[in-house]
C-alpha positions as CSV (number, residue, x, y, z in Angstrom):
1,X,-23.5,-5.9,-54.9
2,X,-24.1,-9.2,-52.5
3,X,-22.7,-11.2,-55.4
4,X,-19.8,-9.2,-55.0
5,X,-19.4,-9.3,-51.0
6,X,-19.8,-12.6,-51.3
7,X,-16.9,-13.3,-53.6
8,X,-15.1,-10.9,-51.3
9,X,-16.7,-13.2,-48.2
10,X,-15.3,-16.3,-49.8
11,X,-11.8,-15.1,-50.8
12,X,-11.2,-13.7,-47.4
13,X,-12.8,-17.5,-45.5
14,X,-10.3,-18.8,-47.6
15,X,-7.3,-16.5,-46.8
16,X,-8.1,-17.4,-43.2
17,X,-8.4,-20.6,-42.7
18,X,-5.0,-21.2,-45.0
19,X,-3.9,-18.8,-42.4
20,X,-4.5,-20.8,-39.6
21,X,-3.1,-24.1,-41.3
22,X,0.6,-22.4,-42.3
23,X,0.5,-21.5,-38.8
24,X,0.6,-25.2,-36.9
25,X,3.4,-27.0,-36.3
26,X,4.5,-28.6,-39.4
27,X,3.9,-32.5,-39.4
28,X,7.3,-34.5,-38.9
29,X,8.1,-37.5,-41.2
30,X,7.3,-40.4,-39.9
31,X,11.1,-41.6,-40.6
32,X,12.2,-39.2,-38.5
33,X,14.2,-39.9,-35.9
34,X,13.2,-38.6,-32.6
35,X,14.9,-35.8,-31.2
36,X,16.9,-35.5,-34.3
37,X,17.3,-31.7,-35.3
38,X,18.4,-30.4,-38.6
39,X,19.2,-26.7,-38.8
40,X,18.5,-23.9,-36.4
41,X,14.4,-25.1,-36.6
42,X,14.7,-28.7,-36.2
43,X,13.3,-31.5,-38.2
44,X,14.2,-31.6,-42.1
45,X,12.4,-29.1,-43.9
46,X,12.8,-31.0,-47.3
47,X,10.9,-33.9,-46.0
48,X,7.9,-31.2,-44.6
49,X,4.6,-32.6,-45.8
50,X,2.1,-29.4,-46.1
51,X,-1.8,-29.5,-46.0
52,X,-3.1,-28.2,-49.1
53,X,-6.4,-26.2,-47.8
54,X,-9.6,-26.2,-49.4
55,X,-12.2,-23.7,-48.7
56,X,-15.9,-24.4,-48.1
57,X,-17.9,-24.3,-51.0
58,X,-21.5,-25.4,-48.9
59,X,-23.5,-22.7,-49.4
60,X,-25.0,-22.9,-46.3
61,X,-22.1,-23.0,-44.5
62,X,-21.1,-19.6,-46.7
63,X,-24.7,-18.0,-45.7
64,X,-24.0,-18.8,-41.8
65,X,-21.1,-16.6,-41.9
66,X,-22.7,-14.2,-44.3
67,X,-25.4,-13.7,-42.0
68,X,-23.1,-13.5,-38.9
69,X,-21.3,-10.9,-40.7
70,X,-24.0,-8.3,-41.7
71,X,-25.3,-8.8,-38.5
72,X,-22.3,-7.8,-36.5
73,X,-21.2,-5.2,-39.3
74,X,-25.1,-3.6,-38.0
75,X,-24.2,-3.8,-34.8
76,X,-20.8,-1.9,-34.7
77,X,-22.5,0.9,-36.9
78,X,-25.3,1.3,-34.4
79,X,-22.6,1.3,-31.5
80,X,-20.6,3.7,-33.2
81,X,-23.9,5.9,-33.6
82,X,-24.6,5.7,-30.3
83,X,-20.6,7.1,-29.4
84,X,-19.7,3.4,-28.3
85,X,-16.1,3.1,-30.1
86,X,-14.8,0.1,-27.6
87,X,-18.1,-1.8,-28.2
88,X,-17.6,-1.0,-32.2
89,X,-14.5,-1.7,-32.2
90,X,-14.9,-5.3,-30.5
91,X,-17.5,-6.2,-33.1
92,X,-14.8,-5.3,-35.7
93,X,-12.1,-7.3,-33.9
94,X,-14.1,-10.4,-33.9
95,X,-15.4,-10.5,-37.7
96,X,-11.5,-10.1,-38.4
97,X,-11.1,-13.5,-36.3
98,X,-13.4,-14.9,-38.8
99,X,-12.0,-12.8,-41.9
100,X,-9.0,-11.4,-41.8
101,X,-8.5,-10.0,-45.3
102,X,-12.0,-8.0,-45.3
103,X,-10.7,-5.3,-45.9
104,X,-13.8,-3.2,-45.3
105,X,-13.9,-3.6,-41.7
106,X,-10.0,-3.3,-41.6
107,X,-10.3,0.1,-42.8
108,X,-13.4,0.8,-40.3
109,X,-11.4,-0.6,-37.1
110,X,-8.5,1.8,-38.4
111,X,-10.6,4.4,-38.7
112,X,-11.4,3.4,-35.1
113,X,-7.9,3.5,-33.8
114,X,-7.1,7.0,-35.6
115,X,-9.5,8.9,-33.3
116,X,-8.4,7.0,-30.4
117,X,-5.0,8.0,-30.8
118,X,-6.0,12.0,-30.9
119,X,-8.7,11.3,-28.5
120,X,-7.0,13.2,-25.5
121,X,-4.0,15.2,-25.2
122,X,-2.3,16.6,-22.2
123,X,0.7,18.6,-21.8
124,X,3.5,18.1,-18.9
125,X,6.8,18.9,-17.2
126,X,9.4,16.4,-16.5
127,X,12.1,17.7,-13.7
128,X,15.7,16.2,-13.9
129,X,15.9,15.9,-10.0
130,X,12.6,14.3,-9.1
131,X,11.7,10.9,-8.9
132,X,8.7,9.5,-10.2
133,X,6.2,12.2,-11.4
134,X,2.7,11.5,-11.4
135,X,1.4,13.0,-14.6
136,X,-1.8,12.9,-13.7
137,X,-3.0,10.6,-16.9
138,X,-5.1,7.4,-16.5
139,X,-4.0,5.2,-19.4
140,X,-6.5,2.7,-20.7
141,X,-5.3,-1.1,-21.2
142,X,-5.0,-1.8,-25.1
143,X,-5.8,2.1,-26.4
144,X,-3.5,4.3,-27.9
145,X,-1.3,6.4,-26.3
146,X,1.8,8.4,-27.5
147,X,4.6,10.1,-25.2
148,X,6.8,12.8,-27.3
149,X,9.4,15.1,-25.2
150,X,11.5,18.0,-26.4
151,X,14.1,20.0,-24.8
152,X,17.5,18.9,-22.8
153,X,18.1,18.3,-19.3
154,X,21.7,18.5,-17.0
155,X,22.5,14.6,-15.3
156,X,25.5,15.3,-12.9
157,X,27.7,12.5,-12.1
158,X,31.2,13.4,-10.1
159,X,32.8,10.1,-9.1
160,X,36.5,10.0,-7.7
161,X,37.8,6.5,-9.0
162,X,40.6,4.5,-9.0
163,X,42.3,3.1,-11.8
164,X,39.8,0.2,-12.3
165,X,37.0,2.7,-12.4
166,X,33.3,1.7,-11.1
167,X,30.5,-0.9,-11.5
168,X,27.3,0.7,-13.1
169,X,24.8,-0.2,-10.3
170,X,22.3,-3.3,-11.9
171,X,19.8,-1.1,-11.5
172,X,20.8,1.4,-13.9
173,X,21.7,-1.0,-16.7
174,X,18.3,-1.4,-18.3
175,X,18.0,1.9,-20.6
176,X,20.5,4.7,-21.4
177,X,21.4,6.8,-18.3
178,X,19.1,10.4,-18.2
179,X,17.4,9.1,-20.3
180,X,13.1,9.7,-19.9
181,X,11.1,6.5,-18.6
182,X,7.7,6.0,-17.8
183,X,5.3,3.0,-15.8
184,X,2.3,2.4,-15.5
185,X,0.9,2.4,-11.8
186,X,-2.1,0.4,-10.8
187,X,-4.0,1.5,-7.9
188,X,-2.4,0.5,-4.6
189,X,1.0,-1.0,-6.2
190,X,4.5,-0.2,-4.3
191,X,7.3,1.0,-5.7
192,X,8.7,-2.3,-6.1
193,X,5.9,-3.1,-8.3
194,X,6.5,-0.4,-10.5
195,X,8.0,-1.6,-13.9
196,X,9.6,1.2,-16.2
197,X,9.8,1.3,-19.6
198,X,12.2,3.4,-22.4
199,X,10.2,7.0,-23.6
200,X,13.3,8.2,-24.6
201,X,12.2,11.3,-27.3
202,X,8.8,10.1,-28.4
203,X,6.6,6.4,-28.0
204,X,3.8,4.9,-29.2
205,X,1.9,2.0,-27.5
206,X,-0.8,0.4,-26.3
207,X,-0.7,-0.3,-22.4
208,X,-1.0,-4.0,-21.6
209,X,-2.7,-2.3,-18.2
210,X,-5.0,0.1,-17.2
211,X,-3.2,2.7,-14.3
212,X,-1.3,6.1,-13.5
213,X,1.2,7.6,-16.5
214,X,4.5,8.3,-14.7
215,X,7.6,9.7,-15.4
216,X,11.3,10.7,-14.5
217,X,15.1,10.2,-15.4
218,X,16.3,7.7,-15.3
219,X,19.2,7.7,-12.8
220,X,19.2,6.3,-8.9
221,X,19.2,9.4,-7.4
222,X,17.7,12.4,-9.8
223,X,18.4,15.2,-6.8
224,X,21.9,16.6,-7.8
225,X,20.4,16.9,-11.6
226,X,18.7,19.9,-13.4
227,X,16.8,21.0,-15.8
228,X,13.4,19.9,-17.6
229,X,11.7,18.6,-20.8
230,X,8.2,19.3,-21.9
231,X,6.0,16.5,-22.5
232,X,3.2,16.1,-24.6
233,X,1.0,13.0,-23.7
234,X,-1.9,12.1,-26.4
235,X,-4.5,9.1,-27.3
236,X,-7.7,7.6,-24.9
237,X,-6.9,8.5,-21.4
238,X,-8.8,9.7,-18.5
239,X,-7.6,12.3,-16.2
C-alpha cells in the first residue's frame, strides 16, 4: 500500500511542478525584436522555446514530502475529529499546494465543502418597497453560501416623457432593473461603502469578506413598488 501512495506521491509532484512551469511567462527568442507583438498574445509562438520538466527522482527528497504529507494528512483527521472543519480544511488546502492531483485529499476537502454548504439555512422575506434589508445572516469570508428566491414582485415606473424619452440614471445601469441584489456589510461601513451584487433567482458563492447578508430591489427608490419574494439563505453563517 506505501509502494502504491508513493507512485501516487510521485505522479502527482510531477503533475505539479509541470504545472507551475506551463504557467510562467513563456521565454522570448532572443531574436526577437523588442516590443514586437505577433497575434493577440504577443511574441511569436512558433519560435516559443518550452522547459521540458523533470521530476525528482532523490529519494530523499521524495521521503521529505512523504513525511510532510502523512503528517499533515494526521493532522486534518484529528482536527476534523475534534469538529475543526476550517483548521481541516487548511491542512488540506496546503498538501494540494504541494500536490495538486492527490486525489485523496481532493475528495476529503470536497467532502469538506459539501457540509459547509448545508451547514446553516435560514429562510427570509424580501419587500419590493424597502431599501436595504438586513437579513440577519453573518456571512463567513471564503465559505459557502447560496441565495435562492421564488415568487414575483410589482416595480412601478410612470414616467411622462417627451419624444426623446429618458436617461436611465448611472446608478441603475449595473444589473436588470427589480431585479434582487445583495452586499455584504462590514461592521461600521456607510452606505456608500456598500457594494451590491446580482442574486437574481438563485447564487452560489464564496464571500471575499466576512459581514451582514443584505438585500432589496434593485431600483432608486423601492417605495411606490409591491409585493415580495421568499428567500431561502443556506451554507456556514452565523446569525
Amino acid at each position: 500500500m506505501k509502494k502504491a501512495f508513493l507512485g501516487a506521491l510521485v505522479a502527482a509532484l510531477a503533475l505539479s511542478a509541470a504545472d507551475i512551469v506551463s504557467a510562467q511567462p513563456p521565454r522570448r527568442p532572443q531574436n526577437n525584436q523588442p516590443g514586437r507583438q505577433n497575434g493577440p498574445g504577443g511574441g511569436n509562438r512558433q519560435n516559443e522555446e518550452k522547459e521540458e520538466y523533470k521530476p525528482p527522482d532523490d529519494p530523499k527528497i521524495i521521503k521529505l514530502y512523504e513525511t510532510m504529507i502523512f503528517s499533515m494528512e494526521k493532522l486534518a483527521a484529528d482536527y476534523e475529529k475534534a469538529n475543526q472543519s476550517d483548521k481541516a480544511r487548511s491542512c488540506y488546502e496546503e498538501i494540494l499546494r504541494v500536490a495538486p492531483k492527490y486525489t485523496a485529499v481532493q475528495d476529503k476537502l470536497k467532502a469538506i465543502k459539501m457540509k459547509e454548504a448545508i451547514a446553516d439555512r435560514k429562510p427570509f422575506e424580501v419587500l419590493a418597497n424597502k431599501a436595504w434589508q438586513d437579513t440577519g445572516v453573518n456571512v463567513v469570508e471564503g465559505k459557502p453560501l447560496t441565495i435562492k428566491a421564488t415568487g414575483t414582485w410589482n416595480m412601478k415606473m410612470a414616467y411622462e416623457l417627451p419624444p426623446d424619452g429618458i436617461e436611465i440614471p448611472e446608478e441603475l445601469r449595473d444589473f436588470p432593473l427589480g431585479a434582487l441584489v445583495g452586499a455584504v456589510a462590514e461592521p461600521g461601513s456607510s452606505p456608500e461603502d456598500i457594494k451590491p451584487f446580482l442574486v437574481g433567482s438563485s447564487k452560489s458563492f464564496e464571500p471575499p469578506k466576512s459581514g451582514r447578508l443584505l438585500l432589496r430591489i434593485y431600483d432608486s427608490d423601492p417605495q411606490d413598488n409591491t409585493g415580495k419574494l421568499s428567500v431561502m439563505i443556506e451554507g456556514t453563517f452565523t446569525k
